[in-house]
One Martini backbone bead per residue (centre of mass of N, CA, C, O) as a GRO file, in nm:
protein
  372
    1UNK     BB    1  -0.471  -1.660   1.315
    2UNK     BB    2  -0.408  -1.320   1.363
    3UNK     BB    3  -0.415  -1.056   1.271
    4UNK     BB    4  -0.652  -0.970   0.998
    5UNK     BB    5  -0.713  -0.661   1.124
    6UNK     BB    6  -0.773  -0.336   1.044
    7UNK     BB    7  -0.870  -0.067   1.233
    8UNK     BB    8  -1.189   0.110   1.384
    9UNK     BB    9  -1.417   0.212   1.205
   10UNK     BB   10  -1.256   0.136   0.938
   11UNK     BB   11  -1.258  -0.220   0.853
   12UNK     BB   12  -1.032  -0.496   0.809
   13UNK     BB   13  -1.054  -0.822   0.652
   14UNK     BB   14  -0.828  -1.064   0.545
   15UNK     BB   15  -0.808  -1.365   0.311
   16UNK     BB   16  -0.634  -1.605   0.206
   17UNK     BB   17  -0.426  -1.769  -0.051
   18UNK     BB   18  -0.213  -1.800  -0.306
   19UNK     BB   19  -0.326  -2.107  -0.332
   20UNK     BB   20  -0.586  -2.106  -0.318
   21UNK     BB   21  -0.944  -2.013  -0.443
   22UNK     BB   22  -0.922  -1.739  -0.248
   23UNK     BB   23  -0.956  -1.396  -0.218
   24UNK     BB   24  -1.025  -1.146   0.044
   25UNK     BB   25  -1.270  -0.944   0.234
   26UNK     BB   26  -1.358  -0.706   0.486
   27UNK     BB   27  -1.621  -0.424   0.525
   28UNK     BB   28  -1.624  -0.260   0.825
   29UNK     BB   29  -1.787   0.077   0.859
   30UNK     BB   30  -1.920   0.160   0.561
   31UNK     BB   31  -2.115   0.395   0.495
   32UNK     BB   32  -2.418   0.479   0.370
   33UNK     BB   33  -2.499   0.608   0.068
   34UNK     BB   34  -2.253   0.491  -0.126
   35UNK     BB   35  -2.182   0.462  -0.443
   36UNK     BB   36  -2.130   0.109  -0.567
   37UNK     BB   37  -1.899  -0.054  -0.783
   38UNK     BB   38  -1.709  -0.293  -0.936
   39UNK     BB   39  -1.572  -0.101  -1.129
   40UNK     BB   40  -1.432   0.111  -0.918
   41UNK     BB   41  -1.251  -0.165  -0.785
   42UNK     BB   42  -1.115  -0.273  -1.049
   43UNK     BB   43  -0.915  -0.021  -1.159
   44UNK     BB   44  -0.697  -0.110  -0.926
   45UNK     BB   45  -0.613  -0.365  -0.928
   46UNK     BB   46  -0.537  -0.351  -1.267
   47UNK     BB   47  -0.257  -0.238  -1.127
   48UNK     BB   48  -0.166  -0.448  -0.934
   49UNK     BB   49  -0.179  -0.679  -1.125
   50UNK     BB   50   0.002  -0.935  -1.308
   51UNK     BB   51   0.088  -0.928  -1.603
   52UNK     BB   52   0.172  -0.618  -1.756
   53UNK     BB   53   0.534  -0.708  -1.756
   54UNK     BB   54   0.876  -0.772  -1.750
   55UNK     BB   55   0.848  -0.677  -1.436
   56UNK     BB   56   0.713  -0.912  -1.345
   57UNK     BB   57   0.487  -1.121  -1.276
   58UNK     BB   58   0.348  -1.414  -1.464
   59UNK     BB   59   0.100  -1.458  -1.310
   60UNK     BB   60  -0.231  -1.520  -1.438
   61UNK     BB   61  -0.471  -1.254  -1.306
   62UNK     BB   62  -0.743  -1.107  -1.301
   63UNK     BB   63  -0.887  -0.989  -1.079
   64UNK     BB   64  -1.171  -1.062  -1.034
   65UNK     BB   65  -1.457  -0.853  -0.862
   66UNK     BB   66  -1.662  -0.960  -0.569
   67UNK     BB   67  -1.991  -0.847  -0.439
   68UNK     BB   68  -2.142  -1.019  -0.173
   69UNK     BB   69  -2.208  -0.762   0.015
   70UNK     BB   70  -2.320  -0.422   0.146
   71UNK     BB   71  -2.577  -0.382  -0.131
   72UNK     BB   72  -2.808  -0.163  -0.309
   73UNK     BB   73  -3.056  -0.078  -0.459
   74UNK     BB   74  -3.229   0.192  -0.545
   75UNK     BB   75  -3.471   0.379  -0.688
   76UNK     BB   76  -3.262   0.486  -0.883
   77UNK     BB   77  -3.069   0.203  -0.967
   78UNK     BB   78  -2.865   0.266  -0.745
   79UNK     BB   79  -2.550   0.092  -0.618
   80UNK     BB   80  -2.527   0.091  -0.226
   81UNK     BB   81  -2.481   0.112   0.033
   82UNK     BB   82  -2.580   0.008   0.376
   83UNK     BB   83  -2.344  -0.050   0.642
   84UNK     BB   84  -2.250  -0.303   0.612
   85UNK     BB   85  -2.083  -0.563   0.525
   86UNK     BB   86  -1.848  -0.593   0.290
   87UNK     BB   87  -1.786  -0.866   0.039
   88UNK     BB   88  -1.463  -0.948  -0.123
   89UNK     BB   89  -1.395  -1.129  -0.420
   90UNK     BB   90  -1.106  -1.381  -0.526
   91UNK     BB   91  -0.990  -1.508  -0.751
   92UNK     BB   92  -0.795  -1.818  -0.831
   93UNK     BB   93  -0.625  -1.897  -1.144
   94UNK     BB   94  -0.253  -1.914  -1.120
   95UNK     BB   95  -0.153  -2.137  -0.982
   96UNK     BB   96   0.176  -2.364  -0.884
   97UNK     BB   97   0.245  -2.547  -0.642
   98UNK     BB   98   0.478  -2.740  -0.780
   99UNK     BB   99   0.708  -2.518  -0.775
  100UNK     BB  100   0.740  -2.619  -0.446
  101UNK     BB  101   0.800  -2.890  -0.364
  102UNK     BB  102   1.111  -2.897  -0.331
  103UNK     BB  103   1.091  -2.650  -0.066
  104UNK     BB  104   0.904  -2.738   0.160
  105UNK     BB  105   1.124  -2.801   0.381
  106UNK     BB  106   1.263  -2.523   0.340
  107UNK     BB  107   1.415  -2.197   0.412
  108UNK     BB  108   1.371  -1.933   0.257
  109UNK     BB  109   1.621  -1.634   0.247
  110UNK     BB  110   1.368  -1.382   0.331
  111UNK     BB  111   1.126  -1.528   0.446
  112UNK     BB  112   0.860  -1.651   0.640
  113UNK     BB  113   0.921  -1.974   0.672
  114UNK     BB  114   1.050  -1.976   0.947
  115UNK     BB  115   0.876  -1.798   1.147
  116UNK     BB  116   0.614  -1.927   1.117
  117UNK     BB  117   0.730  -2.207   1.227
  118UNK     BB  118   0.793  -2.144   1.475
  119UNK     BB  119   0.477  -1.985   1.560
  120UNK     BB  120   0.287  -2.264   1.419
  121UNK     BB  121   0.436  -2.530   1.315
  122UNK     BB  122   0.334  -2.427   1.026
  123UNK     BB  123   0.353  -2.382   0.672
  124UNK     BB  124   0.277  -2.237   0.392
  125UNK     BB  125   0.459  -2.329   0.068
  126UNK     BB  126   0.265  -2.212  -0.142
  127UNK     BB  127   0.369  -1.913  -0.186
  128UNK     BB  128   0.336  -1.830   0.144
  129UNK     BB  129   0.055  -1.792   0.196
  130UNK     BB  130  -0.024  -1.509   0.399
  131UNK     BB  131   0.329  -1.419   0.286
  132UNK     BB  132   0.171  -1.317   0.055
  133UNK     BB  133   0.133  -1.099  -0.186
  134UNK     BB  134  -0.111  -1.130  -0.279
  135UNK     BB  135  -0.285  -1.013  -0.014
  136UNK     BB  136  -0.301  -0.690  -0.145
  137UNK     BB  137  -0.553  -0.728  -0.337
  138UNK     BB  138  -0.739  -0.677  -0.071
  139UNK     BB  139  -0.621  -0.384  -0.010
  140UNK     BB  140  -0.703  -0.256  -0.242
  141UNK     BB  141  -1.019  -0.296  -0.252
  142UNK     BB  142  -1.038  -0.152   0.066
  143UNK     BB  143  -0.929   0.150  -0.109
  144UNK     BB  144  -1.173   0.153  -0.299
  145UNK     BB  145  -1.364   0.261  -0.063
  146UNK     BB  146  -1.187   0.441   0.102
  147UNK     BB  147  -1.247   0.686  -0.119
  148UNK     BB  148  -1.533   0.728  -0.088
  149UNK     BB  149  -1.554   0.828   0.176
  150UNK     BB  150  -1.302   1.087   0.143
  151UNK     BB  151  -1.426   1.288  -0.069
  152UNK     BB  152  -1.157   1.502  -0.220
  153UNK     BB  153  -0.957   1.327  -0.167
  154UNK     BB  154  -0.616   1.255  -0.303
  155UNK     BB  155  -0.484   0.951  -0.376
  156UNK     BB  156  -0.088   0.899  -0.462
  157UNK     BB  157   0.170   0.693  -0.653
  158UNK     BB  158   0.518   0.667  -0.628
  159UNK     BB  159   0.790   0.581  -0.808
  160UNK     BB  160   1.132   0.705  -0.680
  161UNK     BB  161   1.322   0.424  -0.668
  162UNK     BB  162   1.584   0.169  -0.796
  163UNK     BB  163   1.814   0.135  -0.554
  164UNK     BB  164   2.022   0.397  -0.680
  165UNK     BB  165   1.792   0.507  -0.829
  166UNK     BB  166   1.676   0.827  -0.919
  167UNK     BB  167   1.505   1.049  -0.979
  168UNK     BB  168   1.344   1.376  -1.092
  169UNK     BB  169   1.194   1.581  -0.969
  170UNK     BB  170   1.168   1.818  -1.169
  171UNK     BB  171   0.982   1.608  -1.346
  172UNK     BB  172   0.762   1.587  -1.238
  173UNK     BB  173   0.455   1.372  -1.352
  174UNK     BB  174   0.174   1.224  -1.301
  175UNK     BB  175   0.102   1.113  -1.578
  176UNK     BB  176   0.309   0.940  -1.619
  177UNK     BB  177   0.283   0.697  -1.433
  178UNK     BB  178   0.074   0.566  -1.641
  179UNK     BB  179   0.297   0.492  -1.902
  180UNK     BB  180   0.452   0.323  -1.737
  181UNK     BB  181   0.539   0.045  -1.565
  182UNK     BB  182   0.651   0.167  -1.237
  183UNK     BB  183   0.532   0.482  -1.145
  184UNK     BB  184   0.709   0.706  -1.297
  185UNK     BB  185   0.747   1.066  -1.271
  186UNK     BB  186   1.005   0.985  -1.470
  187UNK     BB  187   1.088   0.950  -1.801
  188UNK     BB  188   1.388   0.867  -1.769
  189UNK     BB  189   1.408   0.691  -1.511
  190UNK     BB  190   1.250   0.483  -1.631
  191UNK     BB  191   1.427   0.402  -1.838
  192UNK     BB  192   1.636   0.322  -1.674
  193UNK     BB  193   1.495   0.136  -1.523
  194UNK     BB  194   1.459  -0.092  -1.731
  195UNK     BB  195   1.797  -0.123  -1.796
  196UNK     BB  196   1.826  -0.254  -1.542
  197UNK     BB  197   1.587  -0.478  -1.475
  198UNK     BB  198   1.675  -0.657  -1.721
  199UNK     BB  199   1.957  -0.739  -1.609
  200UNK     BB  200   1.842  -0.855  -1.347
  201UNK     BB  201   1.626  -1.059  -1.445
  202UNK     BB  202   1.824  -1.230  -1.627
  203UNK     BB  203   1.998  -1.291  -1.351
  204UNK     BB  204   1.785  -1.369  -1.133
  205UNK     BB  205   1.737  -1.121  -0.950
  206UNK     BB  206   1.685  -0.830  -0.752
  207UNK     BB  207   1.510  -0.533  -0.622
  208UNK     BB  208   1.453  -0.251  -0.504
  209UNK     BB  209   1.235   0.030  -0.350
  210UNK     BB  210   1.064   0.369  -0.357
  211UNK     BB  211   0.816   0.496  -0.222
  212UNK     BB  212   0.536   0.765  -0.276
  213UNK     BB  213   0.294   0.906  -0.100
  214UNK     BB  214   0.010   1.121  -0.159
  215UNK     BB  215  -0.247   1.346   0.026
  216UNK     BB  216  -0.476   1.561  -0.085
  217UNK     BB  217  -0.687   1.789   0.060
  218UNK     BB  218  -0.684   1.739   0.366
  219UNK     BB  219  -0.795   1.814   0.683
  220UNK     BB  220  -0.773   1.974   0.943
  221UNK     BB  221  -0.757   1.732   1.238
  222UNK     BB  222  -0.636   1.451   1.165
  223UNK     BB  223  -0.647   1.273   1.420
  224UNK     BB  224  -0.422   1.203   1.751
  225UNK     BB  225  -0.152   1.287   1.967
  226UNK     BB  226  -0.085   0.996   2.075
  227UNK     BB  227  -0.227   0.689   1.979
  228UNK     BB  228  -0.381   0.832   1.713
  229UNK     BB  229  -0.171   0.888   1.521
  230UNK     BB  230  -0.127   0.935   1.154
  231UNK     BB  231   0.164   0.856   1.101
  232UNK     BB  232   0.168   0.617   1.277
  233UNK     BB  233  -0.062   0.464   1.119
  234UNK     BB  234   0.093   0.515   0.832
  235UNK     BB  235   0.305   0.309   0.923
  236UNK     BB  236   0.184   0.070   1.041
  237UNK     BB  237   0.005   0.011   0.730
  238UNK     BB  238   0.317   0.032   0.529
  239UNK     BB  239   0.476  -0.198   0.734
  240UNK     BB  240   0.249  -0.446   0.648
  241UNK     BB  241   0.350  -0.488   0.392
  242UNK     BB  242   0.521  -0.672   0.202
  243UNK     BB  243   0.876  -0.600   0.282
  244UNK     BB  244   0.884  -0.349   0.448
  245UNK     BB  245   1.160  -0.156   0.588
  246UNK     BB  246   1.040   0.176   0.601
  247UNK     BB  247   0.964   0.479   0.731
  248UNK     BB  248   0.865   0.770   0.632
  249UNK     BB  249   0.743   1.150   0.697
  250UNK     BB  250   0.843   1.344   0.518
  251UNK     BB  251   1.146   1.406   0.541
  252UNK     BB  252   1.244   1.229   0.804
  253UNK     BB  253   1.553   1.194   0.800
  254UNK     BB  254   1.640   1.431   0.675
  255UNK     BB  255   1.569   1.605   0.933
  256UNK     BB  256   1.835   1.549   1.089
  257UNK     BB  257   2.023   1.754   0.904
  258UNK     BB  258   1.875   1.995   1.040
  259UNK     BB  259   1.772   2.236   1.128
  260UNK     BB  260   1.524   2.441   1.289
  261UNK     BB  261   1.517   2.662   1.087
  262UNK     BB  262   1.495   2.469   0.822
  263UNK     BB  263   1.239   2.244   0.948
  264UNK     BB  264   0.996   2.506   1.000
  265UNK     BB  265   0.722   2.550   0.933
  266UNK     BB  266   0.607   2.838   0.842
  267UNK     BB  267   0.352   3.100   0.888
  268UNK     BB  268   0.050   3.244   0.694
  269UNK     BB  269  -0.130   3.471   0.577
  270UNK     BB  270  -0.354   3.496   0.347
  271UNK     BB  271  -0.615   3.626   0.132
  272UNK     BB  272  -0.832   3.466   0.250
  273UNK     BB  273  -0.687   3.430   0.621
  274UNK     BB  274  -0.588   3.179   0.549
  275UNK     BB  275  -0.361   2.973   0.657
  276UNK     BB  276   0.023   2.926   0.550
  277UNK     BB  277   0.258   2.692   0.461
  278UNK     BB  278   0.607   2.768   0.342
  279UNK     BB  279   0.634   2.485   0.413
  280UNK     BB  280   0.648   2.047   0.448
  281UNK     BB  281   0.858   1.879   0.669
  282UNK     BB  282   0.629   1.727   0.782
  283UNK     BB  283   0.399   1.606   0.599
  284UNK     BB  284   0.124   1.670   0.698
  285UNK     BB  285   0.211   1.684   1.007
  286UNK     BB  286   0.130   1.769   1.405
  287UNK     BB  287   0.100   1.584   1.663
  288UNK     BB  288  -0.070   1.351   1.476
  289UNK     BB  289  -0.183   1.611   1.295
  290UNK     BB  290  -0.350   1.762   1.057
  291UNK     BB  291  -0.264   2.051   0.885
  292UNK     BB  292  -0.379   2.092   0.529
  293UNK     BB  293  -0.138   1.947   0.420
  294UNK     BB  294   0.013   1.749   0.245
  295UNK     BB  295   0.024   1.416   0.264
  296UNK     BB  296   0.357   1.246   0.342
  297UNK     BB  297   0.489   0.875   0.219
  298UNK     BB  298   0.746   0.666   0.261
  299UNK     BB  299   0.855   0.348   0.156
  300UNK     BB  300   1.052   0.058   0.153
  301UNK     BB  301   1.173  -0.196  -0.049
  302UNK     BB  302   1.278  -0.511  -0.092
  303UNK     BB  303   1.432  -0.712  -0.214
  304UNK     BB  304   1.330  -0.972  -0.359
  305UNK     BB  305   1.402  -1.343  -0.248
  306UNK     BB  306   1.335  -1.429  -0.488
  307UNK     BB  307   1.608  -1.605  -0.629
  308UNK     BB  308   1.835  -1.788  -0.851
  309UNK     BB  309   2.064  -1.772  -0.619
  310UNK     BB  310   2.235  -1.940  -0.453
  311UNK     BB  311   2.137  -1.986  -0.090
  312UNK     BB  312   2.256  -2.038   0.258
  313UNK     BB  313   2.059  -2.266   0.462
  314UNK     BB  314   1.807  -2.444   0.611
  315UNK     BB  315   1.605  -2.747   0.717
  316UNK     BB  316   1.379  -2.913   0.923
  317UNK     BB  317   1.625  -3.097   1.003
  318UNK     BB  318   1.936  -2.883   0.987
  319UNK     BB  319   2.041  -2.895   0.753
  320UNK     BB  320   2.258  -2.763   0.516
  321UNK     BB  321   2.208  -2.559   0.248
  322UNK     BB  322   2.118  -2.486  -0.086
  323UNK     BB  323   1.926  -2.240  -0.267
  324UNK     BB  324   1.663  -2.179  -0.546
  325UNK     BB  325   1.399  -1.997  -0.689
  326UNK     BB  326   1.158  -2.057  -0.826
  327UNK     BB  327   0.932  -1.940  -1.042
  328UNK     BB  328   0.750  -1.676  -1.012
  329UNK     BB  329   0.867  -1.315  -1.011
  330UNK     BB  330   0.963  -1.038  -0.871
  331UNK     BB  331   1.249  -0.830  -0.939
  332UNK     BB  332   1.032  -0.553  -0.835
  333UNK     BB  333   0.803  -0.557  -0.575
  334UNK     BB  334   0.754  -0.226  -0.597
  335UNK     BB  335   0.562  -0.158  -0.791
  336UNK     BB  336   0.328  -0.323  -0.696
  337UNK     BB  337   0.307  -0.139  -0.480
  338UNK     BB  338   0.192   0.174  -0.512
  339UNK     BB  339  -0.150   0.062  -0.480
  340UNK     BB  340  -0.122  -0.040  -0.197
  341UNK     BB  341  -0.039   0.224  -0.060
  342UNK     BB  342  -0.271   0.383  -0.141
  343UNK     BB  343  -0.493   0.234  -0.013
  344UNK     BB  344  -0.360   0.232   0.279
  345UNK     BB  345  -0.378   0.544   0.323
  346UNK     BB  346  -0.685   0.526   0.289
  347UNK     BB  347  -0.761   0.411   0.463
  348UNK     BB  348  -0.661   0.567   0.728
  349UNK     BB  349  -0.807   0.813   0.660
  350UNK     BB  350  -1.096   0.694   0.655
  351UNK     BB  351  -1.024   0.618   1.006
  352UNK     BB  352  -1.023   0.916   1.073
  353UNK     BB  353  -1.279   1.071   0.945
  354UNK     BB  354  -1.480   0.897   1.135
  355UNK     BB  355  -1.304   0.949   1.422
  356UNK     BB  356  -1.375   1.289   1.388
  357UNK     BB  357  -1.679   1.281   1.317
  358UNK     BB  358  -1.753   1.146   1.623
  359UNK     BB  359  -1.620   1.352   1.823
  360UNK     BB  360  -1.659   1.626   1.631
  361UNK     BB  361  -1.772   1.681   1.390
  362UNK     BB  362  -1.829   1.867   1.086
  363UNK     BB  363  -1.755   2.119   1.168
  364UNK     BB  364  -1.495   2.364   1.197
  365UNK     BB  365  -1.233   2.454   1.375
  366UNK     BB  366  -1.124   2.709   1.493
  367UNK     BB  367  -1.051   3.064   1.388
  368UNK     BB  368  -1.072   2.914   1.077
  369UNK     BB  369  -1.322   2.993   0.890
  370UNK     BB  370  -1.502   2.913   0.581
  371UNK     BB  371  -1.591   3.107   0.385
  372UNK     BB  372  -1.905   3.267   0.220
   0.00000   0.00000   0.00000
């Protein structure tokens, strides 16, 4: 199996299947000299890990993260990247394989069971191996440590839809999406998001999901005109999740139903010199280029595929069939999508920091240079 690399010069490549030994990364292309602990990608996880409320998959995985290489302490006892490839491995603790094997033969409607057996004539049934979300604990991994590269930048996510029920931006807190499950951002929200949650979970049914990432502080300058685009790149590694069925940035679809007068987020230069953009409707790039001002992105996630109520399949002899998705699952595998796409969003932009500071340097370009 191919295409288990994304990046240019920040290279992820992840390993391990849902049901396996163990899952992990490799991180390629992490400048020297930058301090990491285990401590420090272990909180990330910790957001991501399951069983940490009735809204999730109650699967039992503590998630801790071992780094096998690519660290080294220093004269002052702080350990350090050295630059080389840094490996990071999750074992897995609470696998439950048995209960897959009813339907080891048949195709679950809405999973990757049927592709991957056309596309490789063969496929892990125990939890979906490779095309299982278990596999974004190591993107969540290598998110930590892009975040190190990127100093400055803050990268964040909220829950900000649930089905049909939609966050009031009006409330929007950061603060919120720490305290409840869901990581929204709207107190009044979340409550409702509980309360349709709890019904469709006894229901053994799912729903779906729109997370949106925030990336503040980007410097203008990030990213390249044609197919180097940071837009397109954060589509790319966004539509990677695993549910992931539509990527928008700034308005996106949105934008199709104003003015360009409506549309063109206007510049003024401010009383420090530096141009101020007006409003934000591009989401904080233009033409494939970051504009100095916060990069927004969301994502749809679909309903969790795996659910009770019996749906008609075919099994690998041709027969026509019902099934039922026993096992533990995400009533709504988007809640756990948030840290995965903060990750997602952070690997894209430190690869895009390496490639912008390859070719261009450290300079700040442009007739707008920073005041001293």
């Amino acid at each position: 199996m191919s295409h288990n690399t994304f990046g240019h010069l920040f290279r992820v490549t992840t390993f391990g299947e849902s049901h396996g030994p163990a899952i992990g990364c490799v991180v390629d292309g992490c400048p020297p000299g930058i301090p990491l602990e285990e401590a420090e990608i272990q909180r990330y996880l910790d957001e991501r890990k399951p069983g940490q409320s009735r809204f999730t998959t109650q699967r039992r995985e503590s998630d801790r993260v071992k780094i096998l290489s690519g660290v080294l302490r220093d004269a002052a006892g702080v350990q350090v990247t050295t630059g080389t490839p840094i490996a990071l491995l999750i074992e897995n603790e609470d696998q439950r394989s048995k209960d897959y094997d009813k339907i080891k033969d048949s195709y679950r409607p809405g999973h990757a069971d049927f592709t991957y057996e056309m596309k490789y004539g063969l496929r892990d049934h125990r939890g979906g191996g490779r095309s299982s979300a278990r596999e974004t604990a190591a993107r969540v991994a290598a998110g930590a440590i892009a975040r190190k590269v990127i100093q400055g930048v803050t990268v964040r996510g909220a829950l900000v839809a649930m089905g049909p029920h939609q966050i009031d931006c009006a409330n929007w807190d950061w603060e919120e999406t720490r305290r409840n499950p869901f990581f929204a951002p709207d107190a009044k929200a979340a409550a409702l998001f509980a309360e349709k949650l709890d019904a469709i979970r006894k229901a053994g049914s799912s729903i779906g999901a729109v997370i949106e990432i925030v990336a503040e502080h980007v410097p203008a300058g990030w990213g390249a005109p044609i197919y180097g685009k940071l837009d397109a790149e954060l589509a790319s590694a966004l539509m990677s999740i695993n549910a992931v069925k539509g990527v928008e940035i700034g308005d996106g679809f949105a934008a199709a139903s104003l003015s360009g007068e409506e549309n063109a987020d206007e510049i003024g230069i401010g009383e420090d010199g530096a141009p101020v953009f007006r409003s934000n409707h591009a989401g904080g790039i233009l033409g494939g280029i970051s504009t100095g001002q916060t990069v927004v992105a969301r994502f749809a996630v679909k309903p969790t595929s795996s659910i009770l109520t019996p749906r008609r399949t075919i099994d690998r002899s041709g027969h026509e069939i019902e099934i039922a998705t026993q096992g533990r699952h995400d009533p709504c595998v988007g809640i756990r999508a948030v840290p995965v796409g903060e990750a997602m969003v952070a690997c894209v932009l430190a690869d895009q920091f390496l490639r912008h500071r390859g070719q261009m340097g450290e300079a700040p370009r442009g007739p707008f240079k920073p005041k001293s």
